[in-house]
LOTORLUM-977707 format. One record per atom (N, C-alpha, C, O, CB): residue in one letter; atom name; x, y negated, z negated. Coordinates in steps of 0.2 Angstrom, whole numbers. Each point is the difference from the previous one (the first is absolute). Glycine has a CB too. Layout:
% residues N
r residuo A	atomo CA	xx X	yy Y	zz Z
...
//
This chain:
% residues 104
r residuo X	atomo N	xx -9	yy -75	zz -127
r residuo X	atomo CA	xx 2	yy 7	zz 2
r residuo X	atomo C	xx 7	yy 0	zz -3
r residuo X	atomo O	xx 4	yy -5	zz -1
r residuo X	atomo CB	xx -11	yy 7	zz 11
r residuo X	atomo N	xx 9	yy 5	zz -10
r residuo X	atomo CA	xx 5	yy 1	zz -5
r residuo X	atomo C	xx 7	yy 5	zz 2
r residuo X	atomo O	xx -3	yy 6	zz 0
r residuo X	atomo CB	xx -7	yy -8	zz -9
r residuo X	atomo N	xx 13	yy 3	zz 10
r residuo X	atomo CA	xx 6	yy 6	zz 3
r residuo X	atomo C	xx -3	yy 3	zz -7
r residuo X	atomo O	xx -3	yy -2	zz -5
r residuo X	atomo CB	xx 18	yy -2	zz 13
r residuo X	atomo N	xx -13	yy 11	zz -4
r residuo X	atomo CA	xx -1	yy 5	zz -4
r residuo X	atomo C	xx 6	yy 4	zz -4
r residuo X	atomo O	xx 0	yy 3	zz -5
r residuo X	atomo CB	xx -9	yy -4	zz 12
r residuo X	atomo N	xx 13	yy -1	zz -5
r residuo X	atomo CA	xx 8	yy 2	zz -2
r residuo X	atomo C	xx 4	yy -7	zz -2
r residuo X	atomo O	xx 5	yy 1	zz -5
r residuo X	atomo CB	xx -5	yy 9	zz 13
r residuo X	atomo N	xx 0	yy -14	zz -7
r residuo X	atomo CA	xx 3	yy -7	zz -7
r residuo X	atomo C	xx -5	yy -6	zz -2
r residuo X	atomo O	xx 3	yy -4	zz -4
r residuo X	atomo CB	xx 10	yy 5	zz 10
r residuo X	atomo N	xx -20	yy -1	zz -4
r residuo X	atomo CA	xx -5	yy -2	zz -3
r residuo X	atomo C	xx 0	yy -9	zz 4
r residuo X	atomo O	xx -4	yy -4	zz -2
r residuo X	atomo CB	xx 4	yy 15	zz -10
r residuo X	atomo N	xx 5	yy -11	zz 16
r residuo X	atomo CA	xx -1	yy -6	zz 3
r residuo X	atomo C	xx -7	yy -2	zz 3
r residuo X	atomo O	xx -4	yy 4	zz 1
r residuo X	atomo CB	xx 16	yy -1	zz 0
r residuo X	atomo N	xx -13	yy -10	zz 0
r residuo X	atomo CA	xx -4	yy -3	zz 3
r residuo X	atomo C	xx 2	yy -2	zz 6
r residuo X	atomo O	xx -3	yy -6	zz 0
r residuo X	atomo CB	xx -1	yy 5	zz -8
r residuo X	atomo N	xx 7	yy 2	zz 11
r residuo X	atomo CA	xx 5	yy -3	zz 6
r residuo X	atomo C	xx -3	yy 5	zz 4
r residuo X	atomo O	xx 5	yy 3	zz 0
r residuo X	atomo CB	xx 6	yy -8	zz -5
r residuo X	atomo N	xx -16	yy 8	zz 9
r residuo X	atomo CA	xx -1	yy 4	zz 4
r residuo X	atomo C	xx -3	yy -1	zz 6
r residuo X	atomo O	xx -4	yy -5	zz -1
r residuo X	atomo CB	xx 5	yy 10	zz -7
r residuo X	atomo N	xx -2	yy -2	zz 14
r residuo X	atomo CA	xx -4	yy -3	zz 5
r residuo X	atomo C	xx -2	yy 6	zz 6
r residuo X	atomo O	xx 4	yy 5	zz 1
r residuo X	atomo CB	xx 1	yy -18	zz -3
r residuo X	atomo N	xx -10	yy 12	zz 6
r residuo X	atomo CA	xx 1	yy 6	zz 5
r residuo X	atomo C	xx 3	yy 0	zz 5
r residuo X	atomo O	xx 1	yy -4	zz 5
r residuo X	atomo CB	xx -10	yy 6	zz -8
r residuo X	atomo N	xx 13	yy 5	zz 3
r residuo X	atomo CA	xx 5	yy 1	zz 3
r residuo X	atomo C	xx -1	yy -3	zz 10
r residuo X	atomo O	xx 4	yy -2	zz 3
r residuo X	atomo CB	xx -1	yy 13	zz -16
r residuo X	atomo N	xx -9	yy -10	zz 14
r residuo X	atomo CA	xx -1	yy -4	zz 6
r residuo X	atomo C	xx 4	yy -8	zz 2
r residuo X	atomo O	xx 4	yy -2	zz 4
r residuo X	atomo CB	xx -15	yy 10	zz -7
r residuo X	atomo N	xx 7	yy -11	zz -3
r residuo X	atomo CA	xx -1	yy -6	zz -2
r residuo X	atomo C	xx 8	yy -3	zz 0
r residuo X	atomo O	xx 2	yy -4	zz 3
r residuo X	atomo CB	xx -14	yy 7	zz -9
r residuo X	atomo N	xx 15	yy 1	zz 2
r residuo X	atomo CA	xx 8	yy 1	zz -2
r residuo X	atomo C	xx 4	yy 0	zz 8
r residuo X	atomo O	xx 5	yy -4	zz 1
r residuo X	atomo CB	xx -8	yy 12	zz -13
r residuo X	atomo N	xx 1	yy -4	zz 15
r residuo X	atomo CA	xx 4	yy 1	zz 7
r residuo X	atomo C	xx -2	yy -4	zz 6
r residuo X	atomo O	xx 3	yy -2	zz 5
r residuo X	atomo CB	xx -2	yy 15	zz -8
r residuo X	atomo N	xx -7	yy -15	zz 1
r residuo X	atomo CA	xx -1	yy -6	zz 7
r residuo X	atomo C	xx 3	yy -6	zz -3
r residuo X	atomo O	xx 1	yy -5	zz 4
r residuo X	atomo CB	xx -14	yy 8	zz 2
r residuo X	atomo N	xx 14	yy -5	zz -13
r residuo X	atomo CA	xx 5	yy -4	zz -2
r residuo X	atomo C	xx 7	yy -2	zz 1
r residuo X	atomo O	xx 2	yy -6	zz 1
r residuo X	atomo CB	xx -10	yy 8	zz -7
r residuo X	atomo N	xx 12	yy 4	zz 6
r residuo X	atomo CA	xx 5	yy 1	zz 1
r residuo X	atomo C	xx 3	yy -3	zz 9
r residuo X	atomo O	xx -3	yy 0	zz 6
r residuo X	atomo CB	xx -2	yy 11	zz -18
r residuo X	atomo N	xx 12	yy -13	zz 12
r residuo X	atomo CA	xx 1	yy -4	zz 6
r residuo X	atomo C	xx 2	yy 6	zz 5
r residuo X	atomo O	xx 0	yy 6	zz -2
r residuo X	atomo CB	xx 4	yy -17	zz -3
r residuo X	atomo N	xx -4	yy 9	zz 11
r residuo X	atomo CA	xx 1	yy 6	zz 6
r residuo X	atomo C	xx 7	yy 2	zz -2
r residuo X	atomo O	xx 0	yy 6	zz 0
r residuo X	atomo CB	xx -7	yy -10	zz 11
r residuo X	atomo N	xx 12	yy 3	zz -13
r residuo X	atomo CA	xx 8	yy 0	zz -1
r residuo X	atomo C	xx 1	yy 2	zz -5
r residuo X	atomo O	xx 6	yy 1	zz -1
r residuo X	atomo CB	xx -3	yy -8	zz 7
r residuo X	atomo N	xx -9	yy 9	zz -12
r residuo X	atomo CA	xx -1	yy 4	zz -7
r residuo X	atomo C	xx 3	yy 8	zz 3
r residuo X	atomo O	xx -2	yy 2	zz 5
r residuo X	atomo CB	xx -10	yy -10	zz -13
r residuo X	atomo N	xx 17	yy 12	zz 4
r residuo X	atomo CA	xx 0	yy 6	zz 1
r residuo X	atomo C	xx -6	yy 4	zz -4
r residuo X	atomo O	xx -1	yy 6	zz 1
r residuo X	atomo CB	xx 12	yy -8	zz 2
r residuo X	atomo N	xx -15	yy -2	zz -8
r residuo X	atomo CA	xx -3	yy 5	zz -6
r residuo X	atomo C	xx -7	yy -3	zz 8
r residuo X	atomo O	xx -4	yy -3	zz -4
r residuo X	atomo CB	xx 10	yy 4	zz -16
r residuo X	atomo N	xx -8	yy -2	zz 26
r residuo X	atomo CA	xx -5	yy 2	zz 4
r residuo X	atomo C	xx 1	yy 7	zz 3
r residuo X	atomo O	xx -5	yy 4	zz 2
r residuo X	atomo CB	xx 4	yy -17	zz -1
r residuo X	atomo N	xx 6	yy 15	zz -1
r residuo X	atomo CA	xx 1	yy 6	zz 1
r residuo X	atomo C	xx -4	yy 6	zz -3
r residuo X	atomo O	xx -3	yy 5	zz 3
r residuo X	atomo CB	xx 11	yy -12	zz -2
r residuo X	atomo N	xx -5	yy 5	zz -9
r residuo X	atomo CA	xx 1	yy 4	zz -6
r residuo X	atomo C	xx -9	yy 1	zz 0
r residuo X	atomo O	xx -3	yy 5	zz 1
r residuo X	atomo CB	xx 17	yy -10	zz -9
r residuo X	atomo N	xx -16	yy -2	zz 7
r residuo X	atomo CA	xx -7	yy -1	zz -2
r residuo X	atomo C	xx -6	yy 3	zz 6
r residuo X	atomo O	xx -5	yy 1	zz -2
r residuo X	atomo CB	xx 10	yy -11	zz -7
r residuo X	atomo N	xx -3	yy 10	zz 14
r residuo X	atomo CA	xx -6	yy 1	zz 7
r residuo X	atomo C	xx -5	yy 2	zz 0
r residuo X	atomo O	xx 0	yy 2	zz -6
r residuo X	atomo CB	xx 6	yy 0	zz 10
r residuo X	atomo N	xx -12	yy -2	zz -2
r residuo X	atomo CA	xx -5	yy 3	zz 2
r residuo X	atomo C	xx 1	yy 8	zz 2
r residuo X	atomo O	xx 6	yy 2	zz 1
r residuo X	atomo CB	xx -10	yy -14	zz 3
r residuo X	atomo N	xx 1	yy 15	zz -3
r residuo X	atomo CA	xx 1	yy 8	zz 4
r residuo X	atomo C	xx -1	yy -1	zz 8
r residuo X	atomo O	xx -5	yy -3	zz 3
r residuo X	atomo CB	xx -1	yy 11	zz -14
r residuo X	atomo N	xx 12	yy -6	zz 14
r residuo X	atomo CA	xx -1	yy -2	zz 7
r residuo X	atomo C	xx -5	yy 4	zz 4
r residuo X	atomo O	xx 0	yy 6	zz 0
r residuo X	atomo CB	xx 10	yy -9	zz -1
r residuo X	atomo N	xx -13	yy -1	zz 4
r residuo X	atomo CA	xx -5	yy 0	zz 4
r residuo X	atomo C	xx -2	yy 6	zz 6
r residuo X	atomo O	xx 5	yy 0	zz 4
r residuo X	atomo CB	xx -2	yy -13	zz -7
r residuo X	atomo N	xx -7	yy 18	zz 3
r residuo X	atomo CA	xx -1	yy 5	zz 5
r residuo X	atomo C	xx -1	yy -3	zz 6
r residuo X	atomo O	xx -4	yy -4	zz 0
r residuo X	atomo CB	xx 1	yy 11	zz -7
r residuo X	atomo N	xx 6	yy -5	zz 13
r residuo X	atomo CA	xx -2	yy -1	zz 5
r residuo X	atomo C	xx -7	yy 8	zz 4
r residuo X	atomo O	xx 2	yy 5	zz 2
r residuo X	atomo CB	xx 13	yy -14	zz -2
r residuo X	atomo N	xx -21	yy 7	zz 0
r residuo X	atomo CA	xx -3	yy 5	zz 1
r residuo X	atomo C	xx -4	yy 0	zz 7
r residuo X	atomo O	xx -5	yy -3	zz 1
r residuo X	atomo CB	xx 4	yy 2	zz -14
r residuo X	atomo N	xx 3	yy 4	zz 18
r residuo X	atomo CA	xx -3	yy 0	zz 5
r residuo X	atomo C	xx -4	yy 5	zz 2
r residuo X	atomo O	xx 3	yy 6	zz 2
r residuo X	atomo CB	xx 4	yy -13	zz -1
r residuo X	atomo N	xx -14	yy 6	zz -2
r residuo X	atomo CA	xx -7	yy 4	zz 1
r residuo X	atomo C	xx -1	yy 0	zz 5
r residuo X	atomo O	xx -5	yy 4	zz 2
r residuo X	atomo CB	xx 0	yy -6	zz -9
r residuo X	atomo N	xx 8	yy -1	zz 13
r residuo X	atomo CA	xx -1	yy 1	zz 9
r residuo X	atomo C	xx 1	yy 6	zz 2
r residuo X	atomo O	xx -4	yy 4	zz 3
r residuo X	atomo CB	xx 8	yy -14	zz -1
r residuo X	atomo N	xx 4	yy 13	zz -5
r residuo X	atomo CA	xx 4	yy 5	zz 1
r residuo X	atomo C	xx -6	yy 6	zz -3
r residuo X	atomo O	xx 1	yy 5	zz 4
r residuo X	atomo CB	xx 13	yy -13	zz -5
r residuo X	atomo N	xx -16	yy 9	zz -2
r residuo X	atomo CA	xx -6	yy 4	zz -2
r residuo X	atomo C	xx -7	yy 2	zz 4
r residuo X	atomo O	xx -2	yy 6	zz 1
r residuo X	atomo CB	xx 7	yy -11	zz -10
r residuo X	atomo N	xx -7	yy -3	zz 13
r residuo X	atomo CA	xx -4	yy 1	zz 2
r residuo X	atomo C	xx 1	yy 3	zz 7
r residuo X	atomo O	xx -4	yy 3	zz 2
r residuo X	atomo CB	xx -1	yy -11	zz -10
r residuo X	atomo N	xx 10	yy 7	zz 11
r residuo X	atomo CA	xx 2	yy 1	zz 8
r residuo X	atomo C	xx 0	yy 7	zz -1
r residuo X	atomo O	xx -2	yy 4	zz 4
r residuo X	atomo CB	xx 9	yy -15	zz 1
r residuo X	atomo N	xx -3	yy 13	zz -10
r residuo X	atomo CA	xx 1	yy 7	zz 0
r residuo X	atomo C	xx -5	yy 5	zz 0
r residuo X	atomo O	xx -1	yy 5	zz 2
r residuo X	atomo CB	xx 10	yy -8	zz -8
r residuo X	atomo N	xx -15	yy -2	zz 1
r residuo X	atomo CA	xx -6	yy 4	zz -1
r residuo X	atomo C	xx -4	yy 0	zz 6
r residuo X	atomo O	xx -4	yy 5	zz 3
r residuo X	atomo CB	xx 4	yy -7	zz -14
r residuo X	atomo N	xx 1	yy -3	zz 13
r residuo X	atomo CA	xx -4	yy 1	zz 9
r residuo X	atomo C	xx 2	yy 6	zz 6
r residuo X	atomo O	xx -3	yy 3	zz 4
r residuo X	atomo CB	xx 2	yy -18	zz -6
r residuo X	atomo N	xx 9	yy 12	zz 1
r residuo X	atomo CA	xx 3	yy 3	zz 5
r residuo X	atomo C	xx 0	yy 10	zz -1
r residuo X	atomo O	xx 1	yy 4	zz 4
r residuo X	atomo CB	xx 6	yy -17	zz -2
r residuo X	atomo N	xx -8	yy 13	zz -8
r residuo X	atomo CA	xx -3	yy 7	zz -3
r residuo X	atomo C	xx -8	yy 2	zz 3
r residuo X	atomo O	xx -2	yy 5	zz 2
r residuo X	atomo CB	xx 11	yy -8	zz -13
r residuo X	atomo N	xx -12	yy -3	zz 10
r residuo X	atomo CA	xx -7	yy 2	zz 3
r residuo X	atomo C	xx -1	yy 1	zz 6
r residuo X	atomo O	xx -5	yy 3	zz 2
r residuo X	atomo CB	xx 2	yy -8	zz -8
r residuo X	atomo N	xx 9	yy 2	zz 11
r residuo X	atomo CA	xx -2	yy 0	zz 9
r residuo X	atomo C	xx 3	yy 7	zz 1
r residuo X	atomo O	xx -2	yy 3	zz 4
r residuo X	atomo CB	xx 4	yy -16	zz 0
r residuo X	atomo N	xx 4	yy 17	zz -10
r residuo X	atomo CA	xx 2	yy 4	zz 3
r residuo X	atomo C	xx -2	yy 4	zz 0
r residuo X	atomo O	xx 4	yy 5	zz 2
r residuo X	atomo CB	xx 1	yy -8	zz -3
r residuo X	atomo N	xx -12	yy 5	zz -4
r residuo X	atomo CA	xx -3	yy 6	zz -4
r residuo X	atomo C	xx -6	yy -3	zz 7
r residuo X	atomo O	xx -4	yy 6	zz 0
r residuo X	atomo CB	xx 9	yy -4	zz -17
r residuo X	atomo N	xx -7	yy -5	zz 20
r residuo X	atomo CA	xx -4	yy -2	zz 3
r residuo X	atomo C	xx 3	yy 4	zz 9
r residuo X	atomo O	xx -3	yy 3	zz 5
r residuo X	atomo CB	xx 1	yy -15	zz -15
r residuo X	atomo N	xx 6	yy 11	zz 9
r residuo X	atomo CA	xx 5	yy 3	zz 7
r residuo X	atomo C	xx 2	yy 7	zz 0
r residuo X	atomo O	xx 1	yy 2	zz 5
r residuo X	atomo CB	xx 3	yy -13	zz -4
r residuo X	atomo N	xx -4	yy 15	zz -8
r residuo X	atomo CA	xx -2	yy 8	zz 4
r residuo X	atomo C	xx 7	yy 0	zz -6
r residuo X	atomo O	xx 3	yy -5	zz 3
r residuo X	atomo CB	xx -9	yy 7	zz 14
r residuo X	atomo N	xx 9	yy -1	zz -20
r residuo X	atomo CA	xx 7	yy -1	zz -4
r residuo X	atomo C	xx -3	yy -1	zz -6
r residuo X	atomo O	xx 1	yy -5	zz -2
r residuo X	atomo CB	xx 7	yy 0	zz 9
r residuo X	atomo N	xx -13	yy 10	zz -11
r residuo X	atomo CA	xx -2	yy -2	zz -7
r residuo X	atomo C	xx 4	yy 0	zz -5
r residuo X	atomo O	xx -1	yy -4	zz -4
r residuo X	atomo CB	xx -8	yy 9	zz 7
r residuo X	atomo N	xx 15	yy -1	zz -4
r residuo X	atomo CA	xx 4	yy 4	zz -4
r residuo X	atomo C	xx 5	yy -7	zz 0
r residuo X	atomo O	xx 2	yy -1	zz -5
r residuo X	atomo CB	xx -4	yy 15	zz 8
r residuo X	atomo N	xx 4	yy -17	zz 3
r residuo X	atomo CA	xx 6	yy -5	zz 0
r residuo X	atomo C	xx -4	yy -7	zz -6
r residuo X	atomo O	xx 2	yy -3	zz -5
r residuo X	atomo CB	xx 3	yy 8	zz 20
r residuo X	atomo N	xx -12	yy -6	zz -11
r residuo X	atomo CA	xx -3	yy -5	zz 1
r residuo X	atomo C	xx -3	yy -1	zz -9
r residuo X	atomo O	xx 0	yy -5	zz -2
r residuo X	atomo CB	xx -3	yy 6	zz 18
r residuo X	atomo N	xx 0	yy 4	zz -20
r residuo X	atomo CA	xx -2	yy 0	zz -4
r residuo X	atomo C	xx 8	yy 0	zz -5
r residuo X	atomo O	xx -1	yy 1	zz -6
r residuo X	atomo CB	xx -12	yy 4	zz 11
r residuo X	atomo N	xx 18	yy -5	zz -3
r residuo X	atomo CA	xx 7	yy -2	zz -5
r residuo X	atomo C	xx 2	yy -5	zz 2
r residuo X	atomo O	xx 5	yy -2	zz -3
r residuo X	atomo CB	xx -1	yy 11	zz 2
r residuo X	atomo N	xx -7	yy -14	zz 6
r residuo X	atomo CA	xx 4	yy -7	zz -1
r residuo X	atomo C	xx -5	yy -2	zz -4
r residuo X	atomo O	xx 2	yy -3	zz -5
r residuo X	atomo CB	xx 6	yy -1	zz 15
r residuo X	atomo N	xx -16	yy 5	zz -9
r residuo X	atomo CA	xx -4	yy -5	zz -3
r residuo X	atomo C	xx 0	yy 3	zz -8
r residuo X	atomo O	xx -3	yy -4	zz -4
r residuo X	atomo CB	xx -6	yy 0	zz 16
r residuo X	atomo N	xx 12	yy 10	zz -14
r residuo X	atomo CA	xx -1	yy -1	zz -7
r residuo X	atomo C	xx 9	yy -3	zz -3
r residuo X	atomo O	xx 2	yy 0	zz -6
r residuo X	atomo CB	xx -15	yy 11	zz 5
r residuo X	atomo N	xx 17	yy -12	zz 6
r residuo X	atomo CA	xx 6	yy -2	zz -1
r residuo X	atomo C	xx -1	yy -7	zz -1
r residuo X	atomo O	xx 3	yy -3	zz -4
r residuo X	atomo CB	xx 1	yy 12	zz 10
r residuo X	atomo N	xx -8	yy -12	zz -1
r residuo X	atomo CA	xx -2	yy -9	zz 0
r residuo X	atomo C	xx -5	yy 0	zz -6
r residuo X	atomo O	xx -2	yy -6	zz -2
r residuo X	atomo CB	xx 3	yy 2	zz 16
r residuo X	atomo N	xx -3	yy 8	zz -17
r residuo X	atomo CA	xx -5	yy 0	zz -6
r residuo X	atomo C	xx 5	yy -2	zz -6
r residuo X	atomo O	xx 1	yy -5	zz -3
r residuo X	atomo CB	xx -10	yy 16	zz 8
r residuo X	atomo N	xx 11	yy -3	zz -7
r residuo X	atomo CA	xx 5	yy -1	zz -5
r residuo X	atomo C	xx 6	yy -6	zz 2
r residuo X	atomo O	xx 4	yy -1	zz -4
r residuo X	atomo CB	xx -7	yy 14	zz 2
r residuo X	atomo N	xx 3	yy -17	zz 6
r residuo X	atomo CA	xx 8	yy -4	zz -1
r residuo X	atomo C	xx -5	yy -7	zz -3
r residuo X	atomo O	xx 3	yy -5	zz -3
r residuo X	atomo CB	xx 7	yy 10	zz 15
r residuo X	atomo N	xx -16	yy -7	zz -9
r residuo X	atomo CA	xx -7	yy -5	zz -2
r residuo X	atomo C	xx 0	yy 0	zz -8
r residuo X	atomo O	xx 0	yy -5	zz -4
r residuo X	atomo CB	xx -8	yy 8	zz 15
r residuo X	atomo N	xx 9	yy 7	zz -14
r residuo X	atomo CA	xx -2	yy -2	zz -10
r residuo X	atomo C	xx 8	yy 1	zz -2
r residuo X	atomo O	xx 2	yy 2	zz -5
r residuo X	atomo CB	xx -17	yy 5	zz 0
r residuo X	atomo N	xx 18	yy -9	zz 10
r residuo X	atomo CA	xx 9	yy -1	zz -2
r residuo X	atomo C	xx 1	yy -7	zz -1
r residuo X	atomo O	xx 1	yy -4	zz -5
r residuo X	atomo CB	xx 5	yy 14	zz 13
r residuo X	atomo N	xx -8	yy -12	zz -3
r residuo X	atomo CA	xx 0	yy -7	zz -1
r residuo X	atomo C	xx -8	yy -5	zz -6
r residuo X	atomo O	xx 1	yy -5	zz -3
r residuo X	atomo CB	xx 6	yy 8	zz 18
r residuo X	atomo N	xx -10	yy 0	zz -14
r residuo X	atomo CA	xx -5	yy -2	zz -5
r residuo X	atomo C	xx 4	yy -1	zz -8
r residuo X	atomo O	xx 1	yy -5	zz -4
r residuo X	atomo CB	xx -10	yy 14	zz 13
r residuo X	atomo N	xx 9	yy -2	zz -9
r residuo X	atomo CA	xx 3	yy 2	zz -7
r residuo X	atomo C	xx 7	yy -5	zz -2
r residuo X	atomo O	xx 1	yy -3	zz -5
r residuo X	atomo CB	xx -7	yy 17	zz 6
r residuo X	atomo N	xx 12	yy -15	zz 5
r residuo X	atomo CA	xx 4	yy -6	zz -2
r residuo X	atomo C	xx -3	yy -5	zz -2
r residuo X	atomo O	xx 1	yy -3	zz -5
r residuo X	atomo CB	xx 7	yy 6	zz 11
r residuo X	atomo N	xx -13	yy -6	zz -1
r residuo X	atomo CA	xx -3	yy -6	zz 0
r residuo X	atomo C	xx -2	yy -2	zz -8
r residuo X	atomo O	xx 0	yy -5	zz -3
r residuo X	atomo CB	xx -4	yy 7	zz 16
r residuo X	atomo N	xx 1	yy 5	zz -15
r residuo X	atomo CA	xx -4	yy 0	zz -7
r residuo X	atomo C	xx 4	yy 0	zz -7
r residuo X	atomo O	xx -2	yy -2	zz -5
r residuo X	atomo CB	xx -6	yy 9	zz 12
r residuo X	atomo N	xx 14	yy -4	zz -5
r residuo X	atomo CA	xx 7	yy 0	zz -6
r residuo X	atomo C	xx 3	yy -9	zz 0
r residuo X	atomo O	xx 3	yy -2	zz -5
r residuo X	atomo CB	xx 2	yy 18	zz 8
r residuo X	atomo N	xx -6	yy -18	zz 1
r residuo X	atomo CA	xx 6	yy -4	zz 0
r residuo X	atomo C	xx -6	yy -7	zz -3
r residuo X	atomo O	xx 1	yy -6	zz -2
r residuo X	atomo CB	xx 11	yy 14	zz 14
r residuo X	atomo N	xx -17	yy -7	zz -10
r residuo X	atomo CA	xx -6	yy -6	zz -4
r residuo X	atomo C	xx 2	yy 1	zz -5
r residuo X	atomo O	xx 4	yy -4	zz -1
r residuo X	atomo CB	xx -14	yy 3	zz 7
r residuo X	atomo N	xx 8	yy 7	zz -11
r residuo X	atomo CA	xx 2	yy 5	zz -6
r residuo X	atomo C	xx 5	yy -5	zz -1
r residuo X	atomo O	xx -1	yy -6	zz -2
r residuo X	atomo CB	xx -1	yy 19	zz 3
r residuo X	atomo N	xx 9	yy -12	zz 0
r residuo X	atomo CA	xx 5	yy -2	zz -2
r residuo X	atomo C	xx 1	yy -7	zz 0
r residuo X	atomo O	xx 6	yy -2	zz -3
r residuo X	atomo CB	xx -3	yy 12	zz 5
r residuo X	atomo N	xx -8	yy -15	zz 1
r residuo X	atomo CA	xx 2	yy -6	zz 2
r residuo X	atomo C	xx -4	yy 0	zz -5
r residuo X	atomo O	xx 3	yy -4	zz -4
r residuo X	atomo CB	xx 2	yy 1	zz 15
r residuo X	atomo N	xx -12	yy 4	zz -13
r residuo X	atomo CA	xx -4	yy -4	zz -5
r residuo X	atomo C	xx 4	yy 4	zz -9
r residuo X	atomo O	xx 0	yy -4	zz -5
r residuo X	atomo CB	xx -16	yy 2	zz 17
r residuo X	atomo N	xx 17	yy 5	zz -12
r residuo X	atomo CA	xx 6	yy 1	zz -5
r residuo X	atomo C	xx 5	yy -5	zz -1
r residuo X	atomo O	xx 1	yy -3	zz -6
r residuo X	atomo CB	xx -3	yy 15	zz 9
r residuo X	atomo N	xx 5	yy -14	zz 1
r residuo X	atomo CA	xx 6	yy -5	zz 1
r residuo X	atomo C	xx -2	yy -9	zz -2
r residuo X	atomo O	xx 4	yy -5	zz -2
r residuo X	atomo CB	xx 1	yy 14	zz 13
r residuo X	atomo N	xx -12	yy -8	zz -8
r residuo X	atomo CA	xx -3	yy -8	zz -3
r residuo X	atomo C	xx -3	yy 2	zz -7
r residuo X	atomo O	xx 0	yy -5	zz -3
r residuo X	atomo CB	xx -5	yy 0	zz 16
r residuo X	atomo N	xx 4	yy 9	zz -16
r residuo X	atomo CA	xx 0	yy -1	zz -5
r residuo X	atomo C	xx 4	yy 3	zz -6
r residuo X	atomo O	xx -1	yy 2	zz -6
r residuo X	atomo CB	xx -8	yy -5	zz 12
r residuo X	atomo N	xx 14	yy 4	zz -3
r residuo X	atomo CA	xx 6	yy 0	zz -4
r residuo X	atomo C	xx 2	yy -7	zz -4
r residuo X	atomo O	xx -3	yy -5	zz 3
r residuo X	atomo CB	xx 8	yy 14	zz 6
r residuo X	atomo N	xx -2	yy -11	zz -14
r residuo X	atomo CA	xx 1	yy -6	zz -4
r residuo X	atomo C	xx 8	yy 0	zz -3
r residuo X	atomo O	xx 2	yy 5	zz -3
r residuo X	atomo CB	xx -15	yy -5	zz -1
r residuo X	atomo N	xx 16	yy -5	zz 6
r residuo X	atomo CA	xx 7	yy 1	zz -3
r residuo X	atomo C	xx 3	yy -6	zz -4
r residuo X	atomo O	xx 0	yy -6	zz 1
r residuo X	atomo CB	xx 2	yy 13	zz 9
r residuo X	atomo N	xx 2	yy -4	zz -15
r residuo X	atomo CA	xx 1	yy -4	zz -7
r residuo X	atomo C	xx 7	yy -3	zz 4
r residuo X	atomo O	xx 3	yy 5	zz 2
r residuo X	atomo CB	xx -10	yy 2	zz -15
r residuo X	atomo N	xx 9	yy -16	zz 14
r residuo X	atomo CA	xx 3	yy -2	zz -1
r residuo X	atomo C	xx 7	yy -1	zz -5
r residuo X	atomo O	xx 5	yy -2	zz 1
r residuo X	atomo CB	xx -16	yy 1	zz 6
r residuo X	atomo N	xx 9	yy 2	zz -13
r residuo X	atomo CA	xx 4	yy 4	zz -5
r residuo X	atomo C	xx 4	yy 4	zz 3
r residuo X	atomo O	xx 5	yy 0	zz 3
r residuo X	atomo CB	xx -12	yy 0	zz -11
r residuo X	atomo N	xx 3	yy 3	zz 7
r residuo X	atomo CA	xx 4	yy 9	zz -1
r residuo X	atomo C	xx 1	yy 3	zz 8
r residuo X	atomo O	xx 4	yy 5	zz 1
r residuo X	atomo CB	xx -12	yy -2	zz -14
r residuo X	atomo N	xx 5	yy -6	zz 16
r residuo X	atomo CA	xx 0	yy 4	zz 7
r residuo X	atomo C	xx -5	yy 7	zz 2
r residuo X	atomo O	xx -2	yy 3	zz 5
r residuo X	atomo CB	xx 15	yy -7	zz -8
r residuo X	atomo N	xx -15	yy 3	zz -4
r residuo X	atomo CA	xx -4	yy 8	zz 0
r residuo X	atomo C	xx -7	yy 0	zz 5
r residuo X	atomo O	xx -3	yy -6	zz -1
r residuo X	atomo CB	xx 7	yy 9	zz -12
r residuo X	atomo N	xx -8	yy 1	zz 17
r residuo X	atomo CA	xx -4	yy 1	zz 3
r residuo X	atomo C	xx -7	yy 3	zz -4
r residuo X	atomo O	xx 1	yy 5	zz -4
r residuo X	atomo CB	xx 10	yy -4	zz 13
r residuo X	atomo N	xx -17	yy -3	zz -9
r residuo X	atomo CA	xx -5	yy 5	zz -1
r residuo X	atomo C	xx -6	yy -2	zz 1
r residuo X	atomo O	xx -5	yy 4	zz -1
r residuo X	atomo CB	xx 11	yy 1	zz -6
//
């Protein structure tokens, strides 16, 4: 494999590159993974329940807005969960030319 911008053979994946790199390197920084979502699907489900007991209990109007409130915050968290895979399996296969520095 070849950089594409000074035709070096000196390249490696950028993964590969940053678990190499020492803890006390500033380019671990530079080079990172995408940080990690924290996703909590609990917070979704309680809401959706507790929306069911309330629509259960005579309060439709309240009760049918938390459980589509705990609905929608479930494809909030979903959909980060879903971007940030995206961007982490993008990041492992990213490749960087030791030359040149360049990324691709």
């Amino acid at each position: 494999m070849q950089c594409k911008a000074c035709s070096s053979t000196n390249v490696q994946r950028l993964s590969h590159y940053w678990e190499s790199l020492p803890a006390e390197s500033p380019l671990r920084v530079r080079y990172a993974p995408p940080g990690e979502v924290q996703a909590s699907y609990w917070v979704a489900l309680a809401a959706a329940i507790v929306g069911i007991v309330v629509v259960t209990s005579g309060a439709v109007l309240l009760g049918l807005l938390v459980t589509v409130g705990g609905l929608l915050w479930g494809v909030f968290m979903y959909r980060g969960v879903q971007e940030y895979q995206a961007s982490l399996a993008a990041w492992r296969s990213r490749t960087i030319c030791l030359a040149c520095v360049g990324q691709f």
